[in-house]
VMD Tcl script that builds the backbone (N, CA, C; Angstrom):
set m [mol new atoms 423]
animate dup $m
set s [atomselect $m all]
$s set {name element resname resid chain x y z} {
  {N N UNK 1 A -33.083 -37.326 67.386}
  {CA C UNK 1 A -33.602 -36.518 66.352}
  {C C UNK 1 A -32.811 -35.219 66.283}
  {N N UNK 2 A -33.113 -34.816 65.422}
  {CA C UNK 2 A -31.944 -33.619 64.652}
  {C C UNK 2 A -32.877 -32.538 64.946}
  {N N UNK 3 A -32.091 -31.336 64.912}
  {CA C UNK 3 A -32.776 -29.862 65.658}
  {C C UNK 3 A -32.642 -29.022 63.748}
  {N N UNK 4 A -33.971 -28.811 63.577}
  {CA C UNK 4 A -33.891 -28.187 62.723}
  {C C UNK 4 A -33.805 -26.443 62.661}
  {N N UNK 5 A -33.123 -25.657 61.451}
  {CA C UNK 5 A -32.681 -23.937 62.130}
  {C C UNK 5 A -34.179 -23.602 61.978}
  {N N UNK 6 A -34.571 -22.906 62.284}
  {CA C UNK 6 A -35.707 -22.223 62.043}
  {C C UNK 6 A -35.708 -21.183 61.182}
  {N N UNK 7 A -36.961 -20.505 60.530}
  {CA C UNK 7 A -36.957 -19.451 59.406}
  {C C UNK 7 A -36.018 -18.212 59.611}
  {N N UNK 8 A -35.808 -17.805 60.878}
  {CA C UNK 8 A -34.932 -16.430 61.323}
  {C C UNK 8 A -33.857 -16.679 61.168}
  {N N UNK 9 A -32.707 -17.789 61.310}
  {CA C UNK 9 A -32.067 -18.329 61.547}
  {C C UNK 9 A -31.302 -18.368 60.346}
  {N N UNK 10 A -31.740 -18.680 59.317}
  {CA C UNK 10 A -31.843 -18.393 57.856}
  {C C UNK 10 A -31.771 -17.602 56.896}
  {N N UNK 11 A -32.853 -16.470 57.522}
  {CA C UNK 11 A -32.963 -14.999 56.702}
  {C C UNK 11 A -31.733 -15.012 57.626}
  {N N UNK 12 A -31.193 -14.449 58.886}
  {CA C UNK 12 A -30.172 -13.811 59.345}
  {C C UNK 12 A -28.830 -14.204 58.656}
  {N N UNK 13 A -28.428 -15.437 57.986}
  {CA C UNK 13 A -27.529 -16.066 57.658}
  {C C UNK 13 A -27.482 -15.241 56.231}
  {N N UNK 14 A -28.011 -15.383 55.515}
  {CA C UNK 14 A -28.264 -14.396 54.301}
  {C C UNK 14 A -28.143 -13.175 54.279}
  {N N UNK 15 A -28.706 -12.002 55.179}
  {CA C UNK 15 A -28.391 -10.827 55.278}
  {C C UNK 15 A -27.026 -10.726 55.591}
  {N N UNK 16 A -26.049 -11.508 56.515}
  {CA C UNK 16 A -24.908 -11.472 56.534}
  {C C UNK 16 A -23.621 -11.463 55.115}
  {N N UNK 17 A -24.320 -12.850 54.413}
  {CA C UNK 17 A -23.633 -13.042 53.309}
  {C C UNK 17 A -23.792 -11.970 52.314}
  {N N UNK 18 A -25.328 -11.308 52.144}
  {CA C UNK 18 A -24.965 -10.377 51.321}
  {C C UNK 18 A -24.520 -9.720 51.404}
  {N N UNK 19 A -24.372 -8.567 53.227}
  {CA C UNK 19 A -23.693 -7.395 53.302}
  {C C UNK 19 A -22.021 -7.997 52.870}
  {N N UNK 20 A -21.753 -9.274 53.129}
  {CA C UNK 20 A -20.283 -9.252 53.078}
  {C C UNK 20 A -20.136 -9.205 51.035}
  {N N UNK 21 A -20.876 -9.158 50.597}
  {CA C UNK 21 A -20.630 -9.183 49.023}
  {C C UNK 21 A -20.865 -7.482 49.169}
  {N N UNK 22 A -21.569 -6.650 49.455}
  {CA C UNK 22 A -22.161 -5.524 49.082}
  {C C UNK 22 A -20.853 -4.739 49.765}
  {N N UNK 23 A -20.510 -4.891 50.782}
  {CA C UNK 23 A -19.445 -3.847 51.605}
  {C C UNK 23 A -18.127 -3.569 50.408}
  {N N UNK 24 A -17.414 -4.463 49.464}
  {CA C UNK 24 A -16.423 -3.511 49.020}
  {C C UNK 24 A -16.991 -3.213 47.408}
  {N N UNK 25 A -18.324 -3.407 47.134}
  {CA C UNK 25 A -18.363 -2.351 46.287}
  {C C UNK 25 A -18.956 -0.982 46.916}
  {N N UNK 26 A -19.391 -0.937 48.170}
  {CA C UNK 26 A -19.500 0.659 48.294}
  {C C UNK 26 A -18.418 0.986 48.812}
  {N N UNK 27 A -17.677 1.003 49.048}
  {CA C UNK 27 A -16.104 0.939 49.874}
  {C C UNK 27 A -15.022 1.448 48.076}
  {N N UNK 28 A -15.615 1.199 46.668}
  {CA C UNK 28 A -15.077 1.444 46.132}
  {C C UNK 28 A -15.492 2.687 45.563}
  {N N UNK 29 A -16.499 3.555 45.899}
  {CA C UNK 29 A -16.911 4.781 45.510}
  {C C UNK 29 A -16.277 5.917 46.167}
  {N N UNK 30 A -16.160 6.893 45.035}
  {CA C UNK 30 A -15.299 7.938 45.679}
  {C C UNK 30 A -16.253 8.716 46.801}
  {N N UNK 31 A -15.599 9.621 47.445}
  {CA C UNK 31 A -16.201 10.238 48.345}
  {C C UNK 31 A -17.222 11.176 48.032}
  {N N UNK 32 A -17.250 11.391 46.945}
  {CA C UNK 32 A -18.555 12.396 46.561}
  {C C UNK 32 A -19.733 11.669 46.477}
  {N N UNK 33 A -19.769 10.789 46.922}
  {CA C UNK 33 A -21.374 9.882 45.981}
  {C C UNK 33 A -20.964 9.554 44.718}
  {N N UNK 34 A -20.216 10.412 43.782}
  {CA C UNK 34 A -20.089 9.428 41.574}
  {C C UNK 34 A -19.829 8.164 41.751}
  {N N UNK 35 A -20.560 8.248 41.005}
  {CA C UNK 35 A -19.688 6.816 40.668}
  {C C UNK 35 A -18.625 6.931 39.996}
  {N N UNK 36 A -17.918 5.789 39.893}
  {CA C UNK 36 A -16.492 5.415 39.840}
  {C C UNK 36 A -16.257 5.459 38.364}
  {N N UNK 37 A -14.754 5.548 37.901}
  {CA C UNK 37 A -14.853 6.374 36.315}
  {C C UNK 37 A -14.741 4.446 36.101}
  {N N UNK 38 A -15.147 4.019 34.833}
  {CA C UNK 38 A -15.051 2.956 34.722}
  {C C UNK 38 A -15.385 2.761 32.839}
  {N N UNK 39 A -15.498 1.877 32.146}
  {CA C UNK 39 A -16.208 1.627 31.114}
  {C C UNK 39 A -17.029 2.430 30.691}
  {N N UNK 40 A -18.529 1.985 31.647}
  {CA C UNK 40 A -19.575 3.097 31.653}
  {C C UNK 40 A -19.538 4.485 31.782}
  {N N UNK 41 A -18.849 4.798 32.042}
  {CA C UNK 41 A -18.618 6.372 32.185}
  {C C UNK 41 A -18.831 7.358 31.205}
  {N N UNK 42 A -19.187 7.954 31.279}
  {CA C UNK 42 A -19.477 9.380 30.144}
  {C C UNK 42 A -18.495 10.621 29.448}
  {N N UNK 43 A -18.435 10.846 28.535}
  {CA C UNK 43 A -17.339 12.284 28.251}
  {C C UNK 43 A -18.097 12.846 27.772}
  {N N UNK 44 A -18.609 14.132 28.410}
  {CA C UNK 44 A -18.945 15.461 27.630}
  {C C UNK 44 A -18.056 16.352 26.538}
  {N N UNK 45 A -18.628 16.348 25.999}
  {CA C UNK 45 A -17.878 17.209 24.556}
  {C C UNK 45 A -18.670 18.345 24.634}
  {N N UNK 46 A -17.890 19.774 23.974}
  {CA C UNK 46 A -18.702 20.988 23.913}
  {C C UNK 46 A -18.713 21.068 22.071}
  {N N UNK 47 A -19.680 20.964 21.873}
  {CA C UNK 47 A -19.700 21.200 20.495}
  {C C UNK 47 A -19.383 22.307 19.910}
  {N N UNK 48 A -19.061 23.392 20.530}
  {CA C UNK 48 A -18.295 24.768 19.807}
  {C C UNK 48 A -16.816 24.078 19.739}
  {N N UNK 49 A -16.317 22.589 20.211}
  {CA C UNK 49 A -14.735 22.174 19.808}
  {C C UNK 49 A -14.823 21.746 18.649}
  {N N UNK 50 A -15.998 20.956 18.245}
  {CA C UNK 50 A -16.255 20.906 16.610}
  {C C UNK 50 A -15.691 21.453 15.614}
  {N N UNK 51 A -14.724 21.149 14.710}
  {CA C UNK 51 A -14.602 21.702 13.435}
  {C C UNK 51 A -16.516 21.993 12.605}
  {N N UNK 52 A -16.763 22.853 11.924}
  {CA C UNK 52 A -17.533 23.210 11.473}
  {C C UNK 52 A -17.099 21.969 9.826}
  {N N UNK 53 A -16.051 22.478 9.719}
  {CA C UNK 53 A -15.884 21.853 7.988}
  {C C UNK 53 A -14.875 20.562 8.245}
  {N N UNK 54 A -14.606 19.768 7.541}
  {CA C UNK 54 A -13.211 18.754 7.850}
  {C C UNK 54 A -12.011 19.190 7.670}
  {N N UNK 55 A -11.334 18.816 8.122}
  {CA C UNK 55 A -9.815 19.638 7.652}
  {C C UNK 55 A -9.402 19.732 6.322}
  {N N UNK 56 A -8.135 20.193 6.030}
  {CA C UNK 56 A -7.996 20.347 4.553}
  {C C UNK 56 A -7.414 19.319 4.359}
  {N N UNK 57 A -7.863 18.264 3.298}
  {CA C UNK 57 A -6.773 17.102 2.283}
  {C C UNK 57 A -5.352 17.456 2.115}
  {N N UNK 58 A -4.087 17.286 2.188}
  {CA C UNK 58 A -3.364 17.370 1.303}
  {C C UNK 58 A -3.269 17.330 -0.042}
  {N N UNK 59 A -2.818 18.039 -0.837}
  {CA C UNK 59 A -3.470 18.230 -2.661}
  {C C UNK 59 A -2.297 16.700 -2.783}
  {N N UNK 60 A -2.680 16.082 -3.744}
  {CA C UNK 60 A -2.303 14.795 -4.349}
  {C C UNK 60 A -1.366 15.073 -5.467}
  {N N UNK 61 A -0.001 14.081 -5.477}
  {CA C UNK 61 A 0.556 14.440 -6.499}
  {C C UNK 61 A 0.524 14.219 -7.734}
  {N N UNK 62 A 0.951 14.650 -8.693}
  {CA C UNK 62 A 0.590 15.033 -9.911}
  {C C UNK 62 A 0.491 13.715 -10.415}
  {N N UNK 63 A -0.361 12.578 -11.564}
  {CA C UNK 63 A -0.207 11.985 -11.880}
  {C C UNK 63 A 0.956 11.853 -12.881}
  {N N UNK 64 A 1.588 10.612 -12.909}
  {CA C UNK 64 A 3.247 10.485 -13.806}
  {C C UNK 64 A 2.579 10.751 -15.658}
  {N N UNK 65 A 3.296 11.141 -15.445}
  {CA C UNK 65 A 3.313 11.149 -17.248}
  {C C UNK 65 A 3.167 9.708 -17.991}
  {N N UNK 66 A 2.613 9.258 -18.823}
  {CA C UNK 66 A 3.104 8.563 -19.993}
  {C C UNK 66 A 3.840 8.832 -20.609}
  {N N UNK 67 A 4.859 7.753 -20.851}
  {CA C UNK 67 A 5.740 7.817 -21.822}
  {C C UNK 67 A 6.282 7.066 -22.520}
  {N N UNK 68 A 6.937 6.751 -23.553}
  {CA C UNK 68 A 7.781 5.426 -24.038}
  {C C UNK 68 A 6.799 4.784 -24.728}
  {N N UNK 69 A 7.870 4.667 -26.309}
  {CA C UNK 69 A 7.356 3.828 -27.170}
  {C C UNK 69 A 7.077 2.181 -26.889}
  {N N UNK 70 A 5.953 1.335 -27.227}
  {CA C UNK 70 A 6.120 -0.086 -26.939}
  {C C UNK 70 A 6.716 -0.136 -28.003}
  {N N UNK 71 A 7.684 -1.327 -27.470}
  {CA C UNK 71 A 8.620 -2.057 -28.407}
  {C C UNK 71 A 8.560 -3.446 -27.989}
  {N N UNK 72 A 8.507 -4.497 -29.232}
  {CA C UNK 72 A 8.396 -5.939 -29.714}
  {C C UNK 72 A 10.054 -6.396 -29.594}
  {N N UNK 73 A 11.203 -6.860 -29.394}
  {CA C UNK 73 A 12.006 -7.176 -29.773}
  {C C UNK 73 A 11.845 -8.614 -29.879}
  {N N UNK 74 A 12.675 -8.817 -31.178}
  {CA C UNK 74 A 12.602 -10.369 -32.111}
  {C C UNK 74 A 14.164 -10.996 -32.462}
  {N N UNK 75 A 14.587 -11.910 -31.485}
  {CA C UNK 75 A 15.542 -12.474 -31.799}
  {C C UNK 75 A 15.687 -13.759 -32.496}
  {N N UNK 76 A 16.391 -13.817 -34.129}
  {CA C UNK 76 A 16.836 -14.565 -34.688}
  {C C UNK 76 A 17.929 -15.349 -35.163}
  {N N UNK 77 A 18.458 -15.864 -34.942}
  {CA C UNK 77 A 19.856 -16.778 -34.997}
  {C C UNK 77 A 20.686 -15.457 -34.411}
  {N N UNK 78 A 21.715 -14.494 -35.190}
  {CA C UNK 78 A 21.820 -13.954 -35.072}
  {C C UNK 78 A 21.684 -12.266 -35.275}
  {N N UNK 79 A 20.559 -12.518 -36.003}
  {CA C UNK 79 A 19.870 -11.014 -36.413}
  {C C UNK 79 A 19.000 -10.707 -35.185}
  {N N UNK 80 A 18.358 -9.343 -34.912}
  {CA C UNK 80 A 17.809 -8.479 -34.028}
  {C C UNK 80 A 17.116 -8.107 -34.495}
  {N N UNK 81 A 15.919 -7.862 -34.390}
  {CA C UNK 81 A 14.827 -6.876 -34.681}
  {C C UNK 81 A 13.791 -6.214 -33.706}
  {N N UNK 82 A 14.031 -5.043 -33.862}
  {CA C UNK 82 A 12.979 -4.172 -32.456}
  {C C UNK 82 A 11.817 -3.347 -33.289}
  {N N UNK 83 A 10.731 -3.978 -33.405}
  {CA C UNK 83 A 9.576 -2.692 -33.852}
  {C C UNK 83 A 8.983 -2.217 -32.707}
  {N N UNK 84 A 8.934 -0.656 -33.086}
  {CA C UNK 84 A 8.449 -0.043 -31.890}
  {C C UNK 84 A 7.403 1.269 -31.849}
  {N N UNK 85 A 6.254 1.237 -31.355}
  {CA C UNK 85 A 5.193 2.434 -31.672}
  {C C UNK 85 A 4.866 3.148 -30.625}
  {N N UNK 86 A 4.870 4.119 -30.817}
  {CA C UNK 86 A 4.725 5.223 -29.872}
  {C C UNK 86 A 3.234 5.661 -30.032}
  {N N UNK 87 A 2.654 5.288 -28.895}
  {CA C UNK 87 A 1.347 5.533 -28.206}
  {C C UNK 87 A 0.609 7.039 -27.780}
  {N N UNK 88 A 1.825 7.493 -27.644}
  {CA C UNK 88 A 2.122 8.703 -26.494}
  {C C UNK 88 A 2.096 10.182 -27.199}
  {N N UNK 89 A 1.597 11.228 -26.636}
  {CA C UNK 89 A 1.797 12.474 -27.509}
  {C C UNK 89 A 3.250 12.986 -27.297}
  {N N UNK 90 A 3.996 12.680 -26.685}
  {CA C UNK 90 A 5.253 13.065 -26.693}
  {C C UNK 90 A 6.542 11.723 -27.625}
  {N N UNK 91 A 7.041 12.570 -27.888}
  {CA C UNK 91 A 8.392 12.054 -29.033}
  {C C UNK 91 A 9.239 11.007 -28.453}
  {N N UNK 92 A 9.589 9.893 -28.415}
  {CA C UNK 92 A 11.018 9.039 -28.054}
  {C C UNK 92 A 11.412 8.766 -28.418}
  {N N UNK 93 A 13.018 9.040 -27.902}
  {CA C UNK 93 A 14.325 8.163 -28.668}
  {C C UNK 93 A 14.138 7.299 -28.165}
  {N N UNK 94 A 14.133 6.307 -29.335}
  {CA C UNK 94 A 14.680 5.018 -28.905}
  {C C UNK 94 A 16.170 4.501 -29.514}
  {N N UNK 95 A 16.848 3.595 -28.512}
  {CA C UNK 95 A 17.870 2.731 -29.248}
  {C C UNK 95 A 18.099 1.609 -28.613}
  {N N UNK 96 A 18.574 0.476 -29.584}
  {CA C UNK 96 A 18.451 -1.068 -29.790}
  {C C UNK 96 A 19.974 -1.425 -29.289}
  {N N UNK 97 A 19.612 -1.765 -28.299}
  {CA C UNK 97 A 21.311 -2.354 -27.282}
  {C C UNK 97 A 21.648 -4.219 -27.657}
  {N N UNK 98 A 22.211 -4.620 -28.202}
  {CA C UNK 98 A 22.995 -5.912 -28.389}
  {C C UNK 98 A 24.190 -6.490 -27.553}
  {N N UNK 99 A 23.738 -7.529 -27.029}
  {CA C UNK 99 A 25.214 -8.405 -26.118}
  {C C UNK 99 A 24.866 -9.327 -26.850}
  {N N UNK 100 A 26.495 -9.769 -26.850}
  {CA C UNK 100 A 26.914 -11.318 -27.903}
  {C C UNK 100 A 27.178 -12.435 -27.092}
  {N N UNK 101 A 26.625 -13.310 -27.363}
  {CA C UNK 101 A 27.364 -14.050 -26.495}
  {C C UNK 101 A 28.787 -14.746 -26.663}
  {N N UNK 102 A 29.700 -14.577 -27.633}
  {CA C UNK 102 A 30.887 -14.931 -27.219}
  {C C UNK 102 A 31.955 -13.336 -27.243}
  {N N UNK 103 A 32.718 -13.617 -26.524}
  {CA C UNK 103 A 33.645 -12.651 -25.877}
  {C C UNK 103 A 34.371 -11.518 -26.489}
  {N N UNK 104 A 34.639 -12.585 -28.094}
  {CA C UNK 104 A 35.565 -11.791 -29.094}
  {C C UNK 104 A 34.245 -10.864 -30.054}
  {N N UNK 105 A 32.838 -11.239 -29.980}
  {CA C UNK 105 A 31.769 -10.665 -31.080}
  {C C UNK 105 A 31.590 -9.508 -30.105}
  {N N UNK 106 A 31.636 -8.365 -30.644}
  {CA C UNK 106 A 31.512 -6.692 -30.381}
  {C C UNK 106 A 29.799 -6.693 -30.074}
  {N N UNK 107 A 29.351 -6.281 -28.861}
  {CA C UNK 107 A 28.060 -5.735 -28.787}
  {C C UNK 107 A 27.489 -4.201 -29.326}
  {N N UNK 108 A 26.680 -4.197 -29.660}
  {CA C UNK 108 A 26.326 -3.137 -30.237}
  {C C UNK 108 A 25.142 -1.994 -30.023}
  {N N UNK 109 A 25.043 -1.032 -30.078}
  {CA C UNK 109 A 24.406 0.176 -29.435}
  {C C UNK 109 A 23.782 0.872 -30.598}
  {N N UNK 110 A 22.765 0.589 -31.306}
  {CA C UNK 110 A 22.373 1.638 -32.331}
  {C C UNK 110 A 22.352 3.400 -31.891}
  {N N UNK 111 A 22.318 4.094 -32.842}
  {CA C UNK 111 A 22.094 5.342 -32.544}
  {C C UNK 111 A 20.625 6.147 -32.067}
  {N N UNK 112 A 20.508 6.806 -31.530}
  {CA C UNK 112 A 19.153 7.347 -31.127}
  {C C UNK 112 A 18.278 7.427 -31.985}
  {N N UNK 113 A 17.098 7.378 -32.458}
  {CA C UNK 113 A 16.330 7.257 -33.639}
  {C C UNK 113 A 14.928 7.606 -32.765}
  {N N UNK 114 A 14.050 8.805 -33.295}
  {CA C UNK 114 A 13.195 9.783 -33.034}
  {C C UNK 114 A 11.693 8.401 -33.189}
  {N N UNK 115 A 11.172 8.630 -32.178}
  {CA C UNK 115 A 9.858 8.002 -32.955}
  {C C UNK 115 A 8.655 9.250 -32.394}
  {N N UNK 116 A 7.769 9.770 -33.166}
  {CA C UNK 116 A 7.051 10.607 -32.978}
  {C C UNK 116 A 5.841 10.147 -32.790}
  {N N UNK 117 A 4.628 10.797 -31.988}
  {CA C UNK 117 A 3.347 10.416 -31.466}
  {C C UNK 117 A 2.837 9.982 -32.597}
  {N N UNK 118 A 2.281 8.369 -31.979}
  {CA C UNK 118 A 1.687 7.702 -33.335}
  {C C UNK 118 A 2.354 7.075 -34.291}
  {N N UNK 119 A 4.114 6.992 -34.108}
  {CA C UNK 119 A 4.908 6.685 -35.079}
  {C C UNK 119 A 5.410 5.052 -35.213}
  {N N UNK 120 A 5.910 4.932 -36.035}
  {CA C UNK 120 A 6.684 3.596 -35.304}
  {C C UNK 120 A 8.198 3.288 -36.205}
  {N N UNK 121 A 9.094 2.288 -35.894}
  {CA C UNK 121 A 9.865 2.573 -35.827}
  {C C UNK 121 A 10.534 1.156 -35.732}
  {N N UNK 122 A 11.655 0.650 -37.099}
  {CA C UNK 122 A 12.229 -0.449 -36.751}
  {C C UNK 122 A 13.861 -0.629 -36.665}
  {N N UNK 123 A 14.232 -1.056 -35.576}
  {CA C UNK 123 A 15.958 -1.429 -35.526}
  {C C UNK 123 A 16.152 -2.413 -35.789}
  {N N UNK 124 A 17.413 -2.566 -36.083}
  {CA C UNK 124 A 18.258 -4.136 -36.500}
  {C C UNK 124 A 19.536 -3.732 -36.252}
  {N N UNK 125 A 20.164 -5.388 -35.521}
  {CA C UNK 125 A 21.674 -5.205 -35.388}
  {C C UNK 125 A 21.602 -6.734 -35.734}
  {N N UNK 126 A 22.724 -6.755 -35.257}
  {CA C UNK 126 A 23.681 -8.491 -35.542}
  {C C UNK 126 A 24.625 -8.515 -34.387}
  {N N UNK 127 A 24.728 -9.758 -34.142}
  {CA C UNK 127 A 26.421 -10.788 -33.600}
  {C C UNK 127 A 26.673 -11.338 -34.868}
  {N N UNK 128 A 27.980 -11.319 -35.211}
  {CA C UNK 128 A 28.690 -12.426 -35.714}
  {C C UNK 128 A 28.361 -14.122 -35.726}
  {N N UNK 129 A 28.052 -14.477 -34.692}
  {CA C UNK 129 A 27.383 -15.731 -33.386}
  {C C UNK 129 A 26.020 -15.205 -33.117}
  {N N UNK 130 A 26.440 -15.883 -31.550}
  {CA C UNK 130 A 25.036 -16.135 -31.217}
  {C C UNK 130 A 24.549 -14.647 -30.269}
  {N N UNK 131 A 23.246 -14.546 -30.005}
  {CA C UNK 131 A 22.992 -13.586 -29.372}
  {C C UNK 131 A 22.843 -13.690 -28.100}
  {N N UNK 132 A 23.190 -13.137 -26.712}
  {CA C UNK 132 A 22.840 -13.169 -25.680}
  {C C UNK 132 A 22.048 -12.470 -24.822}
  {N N UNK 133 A 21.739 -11.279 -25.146}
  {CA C UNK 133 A 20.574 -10.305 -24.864}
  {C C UNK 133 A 20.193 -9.265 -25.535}
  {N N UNK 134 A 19.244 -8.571 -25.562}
  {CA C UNK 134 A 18.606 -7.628 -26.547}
  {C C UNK 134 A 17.913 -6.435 -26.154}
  {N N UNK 135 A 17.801 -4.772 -25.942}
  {CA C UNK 135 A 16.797 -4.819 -25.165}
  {C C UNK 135 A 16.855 -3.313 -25.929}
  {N N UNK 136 A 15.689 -2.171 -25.892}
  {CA C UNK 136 A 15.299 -1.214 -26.083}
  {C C UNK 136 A 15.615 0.021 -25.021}
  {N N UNK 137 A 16.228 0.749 -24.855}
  {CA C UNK 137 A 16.280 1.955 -24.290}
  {C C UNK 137 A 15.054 3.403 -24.701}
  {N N UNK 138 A 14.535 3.785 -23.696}
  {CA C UNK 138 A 14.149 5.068 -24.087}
  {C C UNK 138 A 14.801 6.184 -23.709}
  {N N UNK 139 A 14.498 7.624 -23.677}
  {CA C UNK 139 A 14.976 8.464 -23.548}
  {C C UNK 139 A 14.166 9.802 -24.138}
  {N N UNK 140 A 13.765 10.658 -23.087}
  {CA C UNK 140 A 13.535 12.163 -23.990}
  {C C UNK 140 A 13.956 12.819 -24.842}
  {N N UNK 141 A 13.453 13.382 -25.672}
  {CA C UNK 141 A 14.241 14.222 -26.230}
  {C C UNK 141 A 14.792 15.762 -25.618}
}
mol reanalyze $m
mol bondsrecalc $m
mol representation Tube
mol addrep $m
């Protein structure tokens, strides 16, 4: 027959195992008694470091202007047509730029032409041929 431990025998086996779990967390406290800075730990703040107000924004820059007439351009065989209305309280030149598409047909550059707030405003050019691009320029006055 087998010798069974008895109740002391038992508790003593246990008090052992726990001190051996318990010994290096007190072994990790500093020498004052605190506890250890960790997660939990606390920061005091003095509220006279408080700003009273938030700091100042940087001021924002100026929103861009509107500007520039809308313009429609309408390409036909070889005719051009740009209508164009000005939305805007300020004035634009506009002018109607032409590329040809063959080598020897001269592209063409209309002259500046005023369109005033609320105005509108139509160009026309030509190729000889065919057309290869078309496009509207603005510009201040």
């Amino acid at each position: 027959m087998r010798a069974r431990p008895s109740g002391a025998v038992s508790l003593l086996v246990a008090a052992v195992v726990l001190t051996g779990l318990l010994i290096p967390g007190a072994s990790a406290r500093p020498g004052g008694g605190d506890p250890a800075a960790g997660p939990e730990a606390q920061t005091v703040v003095d509220l006279s470091d408080i700003a009273v107000e938030p700091p100042v924004q940087p001021a924002r820059p100026p929103a861009a202007e509107l500007f520039g007439a809308d313009c429609d351009t309408e390409i036909s065989g070889s005719q051009v047509t740009a209508r164009c209305h000005n939305g805007y309280p300020q004035t634009d030149l506009v002018r109607l730029h032409v590329e040809c598409d063959r080598w020897w047909d001269l592209d063409g550059d209309s002259a500046p032409v005023s369109v005033g707030p609320a105005g509108r405003v139509e160009l026309t050019s030509r190729c000889w041929k065919e057309v290869r691009s078309a496009w509207v320029s603005h510009q201040r006055p």
